[in-house]
MIFIFI-531919 format. One record per atom (N, C-alpha, C): x, y, z; residue in three letters; chain. Coordinates in steps of 0.1 Angstrom, whole numbers, m for minus. Example, Ala and Ser with C-alpha at 12.3 -4.5 7.8 and 13.67 -1.06 7.14 Angstrom:
% residues 2
px/py/pz/code/unit
132/m57/78/ala/A
123/m45/78/ala/A
132/m33/78/ala/A
128/m22/71/ser/A
137/m11/71/ser/A
129/0/79/ser/A
***
This chain:
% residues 244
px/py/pz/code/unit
8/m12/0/unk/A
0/0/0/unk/A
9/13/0/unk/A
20/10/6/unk/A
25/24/9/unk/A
33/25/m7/unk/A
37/16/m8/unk/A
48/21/m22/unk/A
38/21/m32/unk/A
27/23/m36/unk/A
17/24/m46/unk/A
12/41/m39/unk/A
9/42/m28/unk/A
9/58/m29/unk/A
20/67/m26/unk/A
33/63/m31/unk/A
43/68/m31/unk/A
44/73/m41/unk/A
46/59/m50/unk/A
47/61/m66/unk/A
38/73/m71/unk/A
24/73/m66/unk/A
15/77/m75/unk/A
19/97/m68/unk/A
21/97/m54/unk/A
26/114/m51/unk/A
37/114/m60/unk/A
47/105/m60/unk/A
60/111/m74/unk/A
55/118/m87/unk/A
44/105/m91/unk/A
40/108/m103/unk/A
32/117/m103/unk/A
23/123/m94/unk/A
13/141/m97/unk/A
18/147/m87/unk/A
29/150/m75/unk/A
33/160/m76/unk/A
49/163/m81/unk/A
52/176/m82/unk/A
67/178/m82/unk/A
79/174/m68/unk/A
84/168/m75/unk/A
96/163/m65/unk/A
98/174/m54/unk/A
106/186/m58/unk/A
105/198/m45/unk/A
94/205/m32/unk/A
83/197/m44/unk/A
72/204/m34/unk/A
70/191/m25/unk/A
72/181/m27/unk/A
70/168/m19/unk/A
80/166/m11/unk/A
94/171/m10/unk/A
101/175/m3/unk/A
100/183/4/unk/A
94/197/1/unk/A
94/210/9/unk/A
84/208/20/unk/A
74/193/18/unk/A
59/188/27/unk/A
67/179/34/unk/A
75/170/33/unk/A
79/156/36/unk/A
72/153/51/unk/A
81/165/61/unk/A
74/166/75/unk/A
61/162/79/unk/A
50/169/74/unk/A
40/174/72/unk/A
34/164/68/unk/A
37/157/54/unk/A
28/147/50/unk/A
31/135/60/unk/A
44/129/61/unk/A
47/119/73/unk/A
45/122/87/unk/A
37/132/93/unk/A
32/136/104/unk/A
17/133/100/unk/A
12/136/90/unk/A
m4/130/86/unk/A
m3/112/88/unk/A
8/104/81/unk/A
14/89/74/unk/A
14/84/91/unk/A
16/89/94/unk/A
22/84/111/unk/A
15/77/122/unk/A
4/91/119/unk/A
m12/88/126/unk/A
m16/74/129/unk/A
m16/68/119/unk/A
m21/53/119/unk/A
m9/42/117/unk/A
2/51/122/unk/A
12/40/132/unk/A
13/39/144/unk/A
6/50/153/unk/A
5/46/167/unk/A
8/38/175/unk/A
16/32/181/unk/A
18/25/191/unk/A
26/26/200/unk/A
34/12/204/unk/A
45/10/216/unk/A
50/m4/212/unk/A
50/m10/199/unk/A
59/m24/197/unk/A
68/m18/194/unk/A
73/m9/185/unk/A
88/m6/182/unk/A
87/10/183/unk/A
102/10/176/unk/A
107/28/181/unk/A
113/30/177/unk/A
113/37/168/unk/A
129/49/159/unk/A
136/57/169/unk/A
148/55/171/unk/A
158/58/176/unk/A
159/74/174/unk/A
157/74/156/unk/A
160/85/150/unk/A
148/103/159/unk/A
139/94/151/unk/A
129/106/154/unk/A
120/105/172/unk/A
122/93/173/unk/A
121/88/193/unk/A
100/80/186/unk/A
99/82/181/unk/A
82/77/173/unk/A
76/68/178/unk/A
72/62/186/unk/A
68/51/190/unk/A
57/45/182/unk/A
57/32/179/unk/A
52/25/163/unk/A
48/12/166/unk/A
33/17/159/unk/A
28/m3/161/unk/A
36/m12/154/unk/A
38/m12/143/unk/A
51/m12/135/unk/A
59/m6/125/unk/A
76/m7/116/unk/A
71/0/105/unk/A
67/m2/96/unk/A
70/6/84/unk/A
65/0/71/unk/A
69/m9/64/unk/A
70/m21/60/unk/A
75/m28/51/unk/A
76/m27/38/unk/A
91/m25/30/unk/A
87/m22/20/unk/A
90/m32/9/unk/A
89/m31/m4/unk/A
90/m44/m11/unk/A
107/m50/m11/unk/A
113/m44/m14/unk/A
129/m48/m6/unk/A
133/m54/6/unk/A
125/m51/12/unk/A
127/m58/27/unk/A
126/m52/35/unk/A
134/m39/33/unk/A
135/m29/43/unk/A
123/m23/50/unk/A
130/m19/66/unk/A
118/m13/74/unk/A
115/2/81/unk/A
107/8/71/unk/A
108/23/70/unk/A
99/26/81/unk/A
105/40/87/unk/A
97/47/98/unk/A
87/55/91/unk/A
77/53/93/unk/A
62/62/90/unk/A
72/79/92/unk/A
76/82/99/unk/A
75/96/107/unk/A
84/105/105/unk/A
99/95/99/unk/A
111/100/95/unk/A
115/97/81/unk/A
113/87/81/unk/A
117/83/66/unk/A
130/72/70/unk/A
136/72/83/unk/A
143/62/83/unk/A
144/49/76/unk/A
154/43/77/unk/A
156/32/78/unk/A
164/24/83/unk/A
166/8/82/unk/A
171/3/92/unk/A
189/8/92/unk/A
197/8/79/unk/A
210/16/81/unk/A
213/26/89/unk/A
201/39/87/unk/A
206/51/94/unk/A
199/48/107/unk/A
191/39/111/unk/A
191/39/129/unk/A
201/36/135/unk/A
208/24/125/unk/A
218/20/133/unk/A
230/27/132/unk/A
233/34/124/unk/A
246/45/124/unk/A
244/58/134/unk/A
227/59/138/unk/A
225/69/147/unk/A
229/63/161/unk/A
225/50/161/unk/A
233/44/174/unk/A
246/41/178/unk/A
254/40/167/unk/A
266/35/164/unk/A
269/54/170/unk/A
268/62/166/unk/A
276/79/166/unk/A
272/84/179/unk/A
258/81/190/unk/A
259/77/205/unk/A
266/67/206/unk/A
269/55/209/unk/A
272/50/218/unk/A
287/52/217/unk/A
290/54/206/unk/A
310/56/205/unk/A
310/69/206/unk/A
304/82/209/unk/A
304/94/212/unk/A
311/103/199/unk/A
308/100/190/unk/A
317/107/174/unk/A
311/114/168/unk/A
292/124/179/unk/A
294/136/173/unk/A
304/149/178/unk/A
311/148/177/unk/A
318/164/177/unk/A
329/164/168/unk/A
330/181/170/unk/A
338/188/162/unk/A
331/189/144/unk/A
341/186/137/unk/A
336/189/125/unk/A
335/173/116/unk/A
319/177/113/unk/A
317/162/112/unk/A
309/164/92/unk/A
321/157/81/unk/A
316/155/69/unk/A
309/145/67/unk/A
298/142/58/unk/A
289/136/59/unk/A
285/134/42/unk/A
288/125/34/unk/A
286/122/17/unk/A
270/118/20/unk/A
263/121/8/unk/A
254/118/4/unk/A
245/114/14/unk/A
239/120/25/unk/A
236/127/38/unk/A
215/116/36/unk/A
216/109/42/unk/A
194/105/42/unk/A
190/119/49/unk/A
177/122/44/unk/A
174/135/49/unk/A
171/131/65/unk/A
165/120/68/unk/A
160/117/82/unk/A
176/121/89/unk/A
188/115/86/unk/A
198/121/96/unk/A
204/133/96/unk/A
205/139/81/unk/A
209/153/80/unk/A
202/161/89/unk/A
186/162/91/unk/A
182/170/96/unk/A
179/168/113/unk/A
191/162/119/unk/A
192/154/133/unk/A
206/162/130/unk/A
216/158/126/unk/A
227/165/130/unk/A
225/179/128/unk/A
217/190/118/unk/A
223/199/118/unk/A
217/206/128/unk/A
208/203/142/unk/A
205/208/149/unk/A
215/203/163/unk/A
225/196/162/unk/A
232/191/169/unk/A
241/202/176/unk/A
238/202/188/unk/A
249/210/198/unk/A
265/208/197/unk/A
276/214/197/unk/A
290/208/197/unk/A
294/203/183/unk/A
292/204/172/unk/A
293/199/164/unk/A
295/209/148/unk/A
297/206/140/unk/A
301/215/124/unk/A
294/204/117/unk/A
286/206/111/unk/A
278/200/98/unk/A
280/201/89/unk/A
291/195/76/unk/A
287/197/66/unk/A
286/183/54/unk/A
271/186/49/unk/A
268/178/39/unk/A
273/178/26/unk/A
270/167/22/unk/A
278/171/4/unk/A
273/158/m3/unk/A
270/164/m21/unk/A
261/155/m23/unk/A
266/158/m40/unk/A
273/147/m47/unk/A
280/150/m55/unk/A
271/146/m71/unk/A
255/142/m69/unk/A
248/140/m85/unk/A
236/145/m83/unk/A
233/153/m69/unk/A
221/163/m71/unk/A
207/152/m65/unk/A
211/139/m59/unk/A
202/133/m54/unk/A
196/135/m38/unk/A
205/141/m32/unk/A
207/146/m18/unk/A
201/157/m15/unk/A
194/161/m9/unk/A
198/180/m1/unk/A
210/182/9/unk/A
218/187/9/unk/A
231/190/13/unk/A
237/207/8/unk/A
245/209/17/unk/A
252/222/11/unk/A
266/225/4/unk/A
274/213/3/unk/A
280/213/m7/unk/A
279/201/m17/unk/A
288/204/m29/unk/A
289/192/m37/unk/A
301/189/m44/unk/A
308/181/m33/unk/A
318/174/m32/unk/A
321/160/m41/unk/A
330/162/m50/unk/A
337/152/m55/unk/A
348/144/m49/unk/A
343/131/m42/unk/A
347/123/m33/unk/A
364/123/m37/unk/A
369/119/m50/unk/A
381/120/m55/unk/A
392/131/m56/unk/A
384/145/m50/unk/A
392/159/m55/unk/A
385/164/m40/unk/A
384/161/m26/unk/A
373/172/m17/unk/A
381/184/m15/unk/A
370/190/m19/unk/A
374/208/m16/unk/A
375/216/m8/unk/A
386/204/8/unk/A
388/210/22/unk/A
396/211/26/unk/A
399/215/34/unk/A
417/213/36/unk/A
421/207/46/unk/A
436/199/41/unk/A
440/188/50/unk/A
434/191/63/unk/A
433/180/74/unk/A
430/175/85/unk/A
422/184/91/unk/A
411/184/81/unk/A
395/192/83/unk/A
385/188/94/unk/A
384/175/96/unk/A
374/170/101/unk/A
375/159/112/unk/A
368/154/120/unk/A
373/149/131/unk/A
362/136/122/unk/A
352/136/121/unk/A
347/125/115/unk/A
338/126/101/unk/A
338/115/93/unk/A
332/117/79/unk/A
325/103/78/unk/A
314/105/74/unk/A
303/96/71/unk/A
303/91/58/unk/A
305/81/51/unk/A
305/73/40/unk/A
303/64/36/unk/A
288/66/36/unk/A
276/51/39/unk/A
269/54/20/unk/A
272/41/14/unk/A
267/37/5/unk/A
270/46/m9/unk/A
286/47/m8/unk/A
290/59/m17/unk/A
297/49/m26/unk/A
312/42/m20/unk/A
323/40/m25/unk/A
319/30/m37/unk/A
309/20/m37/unk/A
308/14/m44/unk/A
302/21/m57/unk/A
299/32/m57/unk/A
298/43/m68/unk/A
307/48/m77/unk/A
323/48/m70/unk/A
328/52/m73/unk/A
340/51/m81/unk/A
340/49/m93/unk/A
355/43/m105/unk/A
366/42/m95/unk/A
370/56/m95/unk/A
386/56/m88/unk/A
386/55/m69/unk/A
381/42/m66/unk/A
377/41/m50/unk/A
391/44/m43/unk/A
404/41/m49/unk/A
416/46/m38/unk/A
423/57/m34/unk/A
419/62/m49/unk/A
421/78/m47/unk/A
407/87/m40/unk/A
396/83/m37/unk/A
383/87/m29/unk/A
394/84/m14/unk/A
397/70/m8/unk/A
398/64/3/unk/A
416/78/9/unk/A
420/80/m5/unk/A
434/85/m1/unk/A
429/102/6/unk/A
415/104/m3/unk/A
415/121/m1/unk/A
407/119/11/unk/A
398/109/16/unk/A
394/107/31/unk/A
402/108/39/unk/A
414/100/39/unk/A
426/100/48/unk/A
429/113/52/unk/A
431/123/40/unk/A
438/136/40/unk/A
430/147/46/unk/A
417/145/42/unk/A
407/155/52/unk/A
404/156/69/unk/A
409/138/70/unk/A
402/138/86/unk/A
417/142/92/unk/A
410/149/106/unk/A
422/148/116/unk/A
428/137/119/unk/A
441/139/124/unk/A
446/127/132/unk/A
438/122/143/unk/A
435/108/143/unk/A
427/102/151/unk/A
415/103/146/unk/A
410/107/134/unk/A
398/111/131/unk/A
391/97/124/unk/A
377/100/124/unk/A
376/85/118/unk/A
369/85/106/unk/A
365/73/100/unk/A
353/71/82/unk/A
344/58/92/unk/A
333/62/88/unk/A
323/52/88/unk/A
316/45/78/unk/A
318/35/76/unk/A
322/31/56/unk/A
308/18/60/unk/A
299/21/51/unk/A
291/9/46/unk/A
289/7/33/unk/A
287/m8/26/unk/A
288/m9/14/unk/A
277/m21/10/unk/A
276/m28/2/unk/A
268/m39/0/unk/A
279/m50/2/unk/A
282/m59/5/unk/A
292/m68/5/unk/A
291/m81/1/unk/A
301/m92/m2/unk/A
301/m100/m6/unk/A
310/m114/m5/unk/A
312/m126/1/unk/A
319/m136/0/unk/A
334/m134/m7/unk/A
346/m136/m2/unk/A
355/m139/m12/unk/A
363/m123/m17/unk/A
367/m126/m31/unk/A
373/m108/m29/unk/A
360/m99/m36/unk/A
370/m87/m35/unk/A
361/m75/m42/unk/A
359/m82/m58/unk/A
348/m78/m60/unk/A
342/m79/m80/unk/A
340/m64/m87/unk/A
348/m64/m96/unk/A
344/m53/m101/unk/A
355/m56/m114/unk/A
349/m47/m125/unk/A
351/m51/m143/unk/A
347/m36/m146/unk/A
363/m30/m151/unk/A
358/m17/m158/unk/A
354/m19/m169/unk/A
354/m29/m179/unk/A
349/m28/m191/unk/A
332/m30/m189/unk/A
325/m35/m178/unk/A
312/m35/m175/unk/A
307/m20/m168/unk/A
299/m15/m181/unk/A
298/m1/m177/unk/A
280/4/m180/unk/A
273/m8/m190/unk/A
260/m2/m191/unk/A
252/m5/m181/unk/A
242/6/m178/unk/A
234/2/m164/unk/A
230/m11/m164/unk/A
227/m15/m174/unk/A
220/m30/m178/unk/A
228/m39/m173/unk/A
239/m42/m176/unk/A
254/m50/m172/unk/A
254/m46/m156/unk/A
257/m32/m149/unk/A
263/m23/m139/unk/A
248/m36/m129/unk/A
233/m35/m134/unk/A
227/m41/m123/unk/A
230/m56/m124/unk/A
234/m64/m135/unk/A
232/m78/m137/unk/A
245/m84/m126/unk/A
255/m76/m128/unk/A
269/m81/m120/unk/A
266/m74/m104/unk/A
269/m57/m108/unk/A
267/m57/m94/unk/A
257/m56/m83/unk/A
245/m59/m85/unk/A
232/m55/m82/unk/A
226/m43/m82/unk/A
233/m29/m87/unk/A
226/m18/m92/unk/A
232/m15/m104/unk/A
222/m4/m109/unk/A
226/0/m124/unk/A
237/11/m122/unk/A
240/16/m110/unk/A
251/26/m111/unk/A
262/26/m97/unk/A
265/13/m97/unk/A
277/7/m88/unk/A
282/2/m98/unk/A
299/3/m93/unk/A
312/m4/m102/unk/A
317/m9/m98/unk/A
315/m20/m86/unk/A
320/m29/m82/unk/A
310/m34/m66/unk/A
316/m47/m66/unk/A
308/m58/m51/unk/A
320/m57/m41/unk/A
322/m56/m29/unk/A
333/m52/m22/unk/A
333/m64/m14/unk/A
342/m70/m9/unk/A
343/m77/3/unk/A
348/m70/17/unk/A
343/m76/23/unk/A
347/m67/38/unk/A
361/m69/43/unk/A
368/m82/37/unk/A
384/m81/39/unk/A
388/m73/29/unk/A
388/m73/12/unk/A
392/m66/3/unk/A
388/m52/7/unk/A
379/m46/10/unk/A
378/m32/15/unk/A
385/m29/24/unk/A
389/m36/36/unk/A
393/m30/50/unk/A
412/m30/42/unk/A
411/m39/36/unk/A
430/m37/27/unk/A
432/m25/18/unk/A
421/m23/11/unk/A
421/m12/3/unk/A
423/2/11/unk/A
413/3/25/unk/A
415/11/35/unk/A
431/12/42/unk/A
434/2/42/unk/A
449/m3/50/unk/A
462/6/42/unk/A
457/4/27/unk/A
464/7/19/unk/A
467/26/18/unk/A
460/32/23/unk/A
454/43/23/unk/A
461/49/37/unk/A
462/43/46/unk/A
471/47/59/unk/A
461/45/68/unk/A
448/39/65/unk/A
442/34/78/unk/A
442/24/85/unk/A
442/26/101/unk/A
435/15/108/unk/A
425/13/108/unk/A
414/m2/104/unk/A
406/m7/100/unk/A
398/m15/115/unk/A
388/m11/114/unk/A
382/m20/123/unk/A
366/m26/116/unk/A
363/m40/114/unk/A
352/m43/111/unk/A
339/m48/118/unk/A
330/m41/121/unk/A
318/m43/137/unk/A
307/m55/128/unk/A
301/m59/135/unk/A
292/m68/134/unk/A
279/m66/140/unk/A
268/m66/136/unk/A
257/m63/143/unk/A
243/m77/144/unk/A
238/m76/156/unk/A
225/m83/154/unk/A
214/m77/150/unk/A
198/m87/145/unk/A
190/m78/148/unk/A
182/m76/157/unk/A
179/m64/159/unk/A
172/m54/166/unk/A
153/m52/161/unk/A
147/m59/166/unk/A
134/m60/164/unk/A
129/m45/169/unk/A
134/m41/184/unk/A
124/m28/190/unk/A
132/m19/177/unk/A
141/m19/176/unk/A
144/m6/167/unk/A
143/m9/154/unk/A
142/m18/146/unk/A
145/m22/131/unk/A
151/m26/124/unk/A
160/m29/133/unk/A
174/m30/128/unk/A
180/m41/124/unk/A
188/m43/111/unk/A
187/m59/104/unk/A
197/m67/115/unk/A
198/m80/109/unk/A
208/m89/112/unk/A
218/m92/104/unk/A
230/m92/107/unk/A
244/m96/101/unk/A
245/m79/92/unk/A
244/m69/99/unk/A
246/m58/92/unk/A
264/m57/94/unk/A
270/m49/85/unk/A
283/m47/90/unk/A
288/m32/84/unk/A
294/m25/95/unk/A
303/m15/100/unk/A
316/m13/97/unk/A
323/m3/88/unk/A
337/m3/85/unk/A
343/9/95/unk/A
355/2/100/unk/A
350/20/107/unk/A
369/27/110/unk/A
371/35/101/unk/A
386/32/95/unk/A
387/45/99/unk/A
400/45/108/unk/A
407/59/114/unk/A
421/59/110/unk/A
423/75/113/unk/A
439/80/109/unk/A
446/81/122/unk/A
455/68/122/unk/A
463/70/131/unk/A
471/82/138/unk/A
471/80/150/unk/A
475/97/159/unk/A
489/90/152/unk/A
***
């Protein structure tokens, strides 16, 4: 039900103005979520349940969350990694608009094909900040986007502070990384790697090496799931700092 009147607001109204409402209309959407079985972390909502969508995933009526950014919101409490100046690629609106009201903290977003709202637009391969900018940078569901991933992982290195960290999620897979530059049409891009505009399948050892390679120390988290909050099972966490 829900992704049939989703589809149908994309299709009669305009994208900006469904954006400019998002709040507003998911404050109407919510109503008849009501409860106390589960709870977004994100927006605090309390929910009979959430939505299920045809992917699997389990969206918050109220925020737009999902089960990734609950758990990265828990992950940045419980390790304490909002402060100072915190970059953030390709930013879900449910979290952008949680950090930029954040006490102790510098926000900036950046959203490099105009799919985001964000305030800059940062080319992950060239960032337009100066060395050891940031204390932490968020890099959830980018890298696999991106052709030249070591020169992206080298100019991450170079922005964060010492000691600073990347919070790296990707889609992953058994065995090593897969990826074929000569496979380039969306058609090919979804058959190999499961979307039409990813260039490569990562493995969680091949990534954390490619990281390694770049001057980081690697750490890979493991998660269960989380029924009260939404949260999947066998999710996994990259979570790569620049050595003091």
């Amino acid at each position: 039900m829900y992704e049939a009147v989703k589809k149908l607001a994309k299709k009669s109204f305009p994208k900006q103005l469904l954006l400019k409402n998002e709040l507003f209309l998911r404050k109407i959407l919510a109503v008849s979520y009501r409860g106390n079985a589960v709870c977004c972390n994100i927006c605090e909502s309390k929910l009979s349940h959430f939505i299920y969508l045809e992917n699997g995933e389990l969206l918050c009526p109220a925020c737009g969350s999902l089960p990734r950014n609950r758990r990265l919101w828990q992950q940045l409490g419980e390790q304490d990694l909002l402060r100072g100046n915190v970059l953030d690629f390709s930013p879900s609106r449910c979290l952008a608009r949680k950090m930029r009201v954040q006490k102790g903290i510098r926000y900036v977003s950046s959203d490099f094909v105009g799919e985001f709202e964000a305030e800059k637009s940062h080319d992950i391969t060239a960032i337009a900040e100066p060395d050891d900018s940031f204390d932490l940078v968020i890099c959830y569901h980018v890298l696999e986007h991106v052709d030249n991933d070591q020169r992206a992982m080298q100019e991450l290195f170079r922005v964060l502070k010492l000691g600073g960290k990347v919070l790296i999620q990707t889609p992953f897979k058994e065995g090593d990384i897969y990826e074929d530059p000569t496979i380039i049409s969306p058609e090919a891009r979804l058959e190999h790697f499961g979307q039409e505009d990813h260039v490569r399948i990562y493995s969680e050892s091949g990534l954390a090496k490619r990281l390694g390679s770049a001057g980081f120390s690697v750490e890979i988290k493991h998660f269960e799931e989380d029924l009260k909050f939404g949260m999947k099972e066998n999710e996994t966490l990259l979570i790569a700092t620049k050595p003091k």
